[in-house]
C-alpha positions as CSV (number, residue, x, y, z in Angstrom):
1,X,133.0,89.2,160.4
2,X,135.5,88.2,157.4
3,X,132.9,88.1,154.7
4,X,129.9,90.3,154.6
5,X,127.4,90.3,151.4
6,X,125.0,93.1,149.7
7,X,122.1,93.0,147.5
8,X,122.9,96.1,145.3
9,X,125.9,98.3,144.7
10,X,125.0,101.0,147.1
11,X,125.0,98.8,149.6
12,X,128.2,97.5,148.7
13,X,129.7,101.0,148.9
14,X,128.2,101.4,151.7
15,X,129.9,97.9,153.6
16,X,133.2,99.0,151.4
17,X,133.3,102.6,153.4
18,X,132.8,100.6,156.6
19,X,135.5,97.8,155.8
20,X,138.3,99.7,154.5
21,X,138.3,102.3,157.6
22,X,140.3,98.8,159.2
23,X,142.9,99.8,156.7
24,X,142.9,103.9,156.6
25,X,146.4,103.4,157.9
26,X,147.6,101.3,154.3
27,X,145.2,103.5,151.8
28,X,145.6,107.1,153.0
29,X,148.7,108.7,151.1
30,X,149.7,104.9,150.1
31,X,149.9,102.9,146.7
32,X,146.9,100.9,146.0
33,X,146.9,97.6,144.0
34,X,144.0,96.7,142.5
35,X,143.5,93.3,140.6
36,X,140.2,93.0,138.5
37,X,139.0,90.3,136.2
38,X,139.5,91.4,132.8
39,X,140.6,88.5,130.8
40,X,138.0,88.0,127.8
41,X,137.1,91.1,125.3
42,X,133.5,90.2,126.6
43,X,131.4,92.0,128.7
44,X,130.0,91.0,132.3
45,X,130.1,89.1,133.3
46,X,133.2,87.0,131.5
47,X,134.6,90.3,132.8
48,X,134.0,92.4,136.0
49,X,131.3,95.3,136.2
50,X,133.0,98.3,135.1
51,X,130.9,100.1,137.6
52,X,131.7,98.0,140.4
53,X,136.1,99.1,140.3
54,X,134.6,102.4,140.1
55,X,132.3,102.4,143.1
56,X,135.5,101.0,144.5
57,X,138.4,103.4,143.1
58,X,135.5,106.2,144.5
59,X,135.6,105.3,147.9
60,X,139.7,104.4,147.6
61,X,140.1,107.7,146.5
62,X,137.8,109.0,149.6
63,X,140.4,107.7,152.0
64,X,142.9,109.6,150.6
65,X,144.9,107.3,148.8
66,X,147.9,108.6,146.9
67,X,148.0,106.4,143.7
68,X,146.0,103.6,142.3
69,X,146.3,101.3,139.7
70,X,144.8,98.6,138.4
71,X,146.5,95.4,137.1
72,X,145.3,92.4,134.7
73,X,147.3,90.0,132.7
74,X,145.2,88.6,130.7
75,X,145.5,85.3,128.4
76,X,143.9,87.1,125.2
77,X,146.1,87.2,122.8
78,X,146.8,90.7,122.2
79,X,147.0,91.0,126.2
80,X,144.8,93.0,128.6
81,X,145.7,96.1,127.3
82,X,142.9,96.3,124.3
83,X,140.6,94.7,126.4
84,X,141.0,97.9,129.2
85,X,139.9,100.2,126.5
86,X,137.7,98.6,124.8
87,X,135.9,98.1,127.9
88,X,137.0,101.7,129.3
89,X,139.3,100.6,132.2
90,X,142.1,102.8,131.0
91,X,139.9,105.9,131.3
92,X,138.9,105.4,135.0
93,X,139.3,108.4,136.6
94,X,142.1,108.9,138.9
95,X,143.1,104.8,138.2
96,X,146.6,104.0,135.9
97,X,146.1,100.8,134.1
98,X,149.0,98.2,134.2
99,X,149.1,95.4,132.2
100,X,150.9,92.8,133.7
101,X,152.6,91.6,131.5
102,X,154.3,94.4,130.1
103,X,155.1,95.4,134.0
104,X,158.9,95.4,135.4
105,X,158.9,91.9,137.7
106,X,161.1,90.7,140.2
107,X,162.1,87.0,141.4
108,X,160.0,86.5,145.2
109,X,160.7,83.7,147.4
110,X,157.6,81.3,148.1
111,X,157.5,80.3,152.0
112,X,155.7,76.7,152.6
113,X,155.1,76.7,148.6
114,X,152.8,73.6,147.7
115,X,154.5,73.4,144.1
116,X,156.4,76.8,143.9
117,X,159.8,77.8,145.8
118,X,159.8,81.3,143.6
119,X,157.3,83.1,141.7
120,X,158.0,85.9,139.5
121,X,155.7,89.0,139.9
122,X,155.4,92.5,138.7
123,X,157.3,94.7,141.0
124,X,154.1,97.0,141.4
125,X,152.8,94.3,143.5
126,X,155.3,94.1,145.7
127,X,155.4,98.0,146.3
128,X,151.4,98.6,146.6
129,X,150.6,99.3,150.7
130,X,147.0,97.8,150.0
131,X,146.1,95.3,147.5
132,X,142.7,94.2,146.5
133,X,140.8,91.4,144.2
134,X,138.1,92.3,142.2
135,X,136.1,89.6,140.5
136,X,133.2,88.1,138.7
137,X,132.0,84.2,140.3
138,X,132.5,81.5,137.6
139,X,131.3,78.1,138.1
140,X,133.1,75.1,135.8
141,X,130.5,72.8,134.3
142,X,130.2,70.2,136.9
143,X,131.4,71.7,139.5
144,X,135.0,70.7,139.2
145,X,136.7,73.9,139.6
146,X,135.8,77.6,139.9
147,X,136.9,81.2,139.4
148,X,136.6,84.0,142.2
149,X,138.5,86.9,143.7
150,X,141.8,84.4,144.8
151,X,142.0,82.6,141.5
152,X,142.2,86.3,139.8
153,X,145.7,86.5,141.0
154,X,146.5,84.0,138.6
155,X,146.1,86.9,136.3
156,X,149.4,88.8,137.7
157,X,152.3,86.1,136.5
158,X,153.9,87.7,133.5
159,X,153.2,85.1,130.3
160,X,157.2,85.6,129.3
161,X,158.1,83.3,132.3
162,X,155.4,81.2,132.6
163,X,154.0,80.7,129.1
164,X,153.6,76.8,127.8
165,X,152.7,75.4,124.3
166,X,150.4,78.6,124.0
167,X,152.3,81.7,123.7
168,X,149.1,83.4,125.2
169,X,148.7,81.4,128.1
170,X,150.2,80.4,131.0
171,X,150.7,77.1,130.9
172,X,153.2,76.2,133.6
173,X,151.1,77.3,136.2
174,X,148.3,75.2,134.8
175,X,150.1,72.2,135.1
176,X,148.9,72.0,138.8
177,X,146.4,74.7,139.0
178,X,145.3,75.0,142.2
179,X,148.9,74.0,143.8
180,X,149.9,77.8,141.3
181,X,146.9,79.5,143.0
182,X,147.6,78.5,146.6
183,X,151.4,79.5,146.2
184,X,150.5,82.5,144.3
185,X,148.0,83.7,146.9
186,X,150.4,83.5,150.0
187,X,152.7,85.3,148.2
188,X,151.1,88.2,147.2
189,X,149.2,88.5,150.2
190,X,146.0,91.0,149.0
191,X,144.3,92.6,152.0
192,X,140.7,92.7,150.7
193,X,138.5,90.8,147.9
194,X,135.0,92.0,145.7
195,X,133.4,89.0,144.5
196,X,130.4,90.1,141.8
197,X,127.7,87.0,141.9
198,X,125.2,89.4,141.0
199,X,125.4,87.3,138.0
200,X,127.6,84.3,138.4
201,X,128.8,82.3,134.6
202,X,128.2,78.9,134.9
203,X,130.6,76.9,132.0
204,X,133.5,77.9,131.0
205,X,135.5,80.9,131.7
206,X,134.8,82.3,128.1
207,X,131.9,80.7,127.1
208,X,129.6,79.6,129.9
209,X,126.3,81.0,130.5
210,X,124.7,84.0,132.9
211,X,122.7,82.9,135.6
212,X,121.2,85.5,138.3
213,X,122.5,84.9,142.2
214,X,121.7,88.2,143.0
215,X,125.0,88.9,145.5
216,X,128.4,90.7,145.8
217,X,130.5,88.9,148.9
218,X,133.4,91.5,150.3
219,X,136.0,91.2,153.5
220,X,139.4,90.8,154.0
221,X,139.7,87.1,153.6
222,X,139.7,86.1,149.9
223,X,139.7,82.3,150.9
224,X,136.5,82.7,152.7
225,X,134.8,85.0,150.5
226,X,135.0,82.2,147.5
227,X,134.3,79.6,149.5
228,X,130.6,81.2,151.4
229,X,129.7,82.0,147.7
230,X,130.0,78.7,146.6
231,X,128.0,77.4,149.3
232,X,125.7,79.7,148.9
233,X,124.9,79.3,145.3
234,X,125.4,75.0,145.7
235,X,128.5,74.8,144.2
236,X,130.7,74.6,147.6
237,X,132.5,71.2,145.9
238,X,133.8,73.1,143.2
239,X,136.1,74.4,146.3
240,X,137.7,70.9,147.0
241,X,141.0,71.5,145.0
242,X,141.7,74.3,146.4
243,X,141.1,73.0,150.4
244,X,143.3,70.0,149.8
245,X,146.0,72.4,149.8
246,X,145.3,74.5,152.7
């Protein structure tokens, strides 16, 4: 089964201890990757559940892995780095925090790209033997787009390359969004997604509202995991953009 759902975080650690023993082999004495949603200086969920990376960093660090860090880029604009301490993911125990943007990057070729031939990324992502997304469900008003754990990737290309009429953002990837996020998700190529709908925002990324869904969504295919939430929760065409790619 690629996507499996629990109720509460226990049994999300619990499905977690079962799912990663598939990958032992890339977590135990290897460099773990993980990406969480941290863009806003907001707390969840415009941001991911500081207790969910740790359930997850816990059971990472039962399986033995030899380093983890976790990596945001975030379009604030002072970066992700005050947002990680305000919110306390720089003090994560046994996790280093990385800001993206600050992280040494190297020039990756983009096979089949929809929009992209290269992408530059930080070099930790190439290196890191397992690689996970962790993030919050965001619905746009409408339905016309959404946020989940393979749009978070987004948060990983540094702003000094990509950056548009706002220094803070990245606006040459949003020049054809989801063409960026389909490119940008082969590339990197993360082995496992956390998607929080416990409480799903419903509006914009910053702005939008809580509503209660009840459900975290977890497996190794991030396509899939964004796509049964949405169904799910009613919002499945807010997927469309993305599928016309694929």
């Amino acid at each position: 089964m690629s996507v499996r759902t629990a109720r509460t975080l226990d049994e999300l650690s619990a499905g977690l201890s079962e799912g990663f023993k598939e990958f032992s082999s890339k977590i135990r004495g290897k460099r773990v990757l993980i990406k969480a949603s941290l863009g806003y200086p907001k707390p969840p969920p415009f941001t991911v559940d500081i207790r969910l990376v740790k359930v997850v960093a816990s059971i990472l660090q039962k399986f033995e892995a030899e380093k983890i860090n976790l990596i945001e880029g975030s379009t604030a604009i002072n970066g992700s780095r005050p947002i990680a301490r305000m919110l306390g993911f720089d003090r994560i125990e046994g996790v280093e925090f990385v800001d993206a943007d600050d992280a040494p990057i190297s020039r990756v070729r983009v096979l089949n790209g929809t929009l992209w031939d290269h992408l530059y990324l930080p070099k930790i992502l190439l290196e890191a033997d397992f690689k996970i997304s962790i993030a919050v469900l965001k619905v746009e008003d409408g339905a016309k787009f959404y946020s989940g754990v393979v749009k978070n990737l987004l948060g990983m290309p540094p702003r000094r390359i990509y950056r548009g009429k706002r220094p803070w953002a990245r606006g040459k990837l949003h020049r054809s969004l989801s063409s960026s996020i389909i490119d940008l998700f082969h590339t990197a190529n993360f082995d496992y997604g956390v998607l929080d709908a416990k409480i799903m925002l419903r509006g914009m990324a910053n702005t939008g509202k809580p509503h209660e869904f009840g459900t975290y969504y977890f497996g190794r295919d991030l396509l899939e995991i964004d796509k049964r939430a949405l169904t799910d929760s009613g919002f499945q065409q807010a997927f469309a953009p993305l599928a016309k790619h694929l």
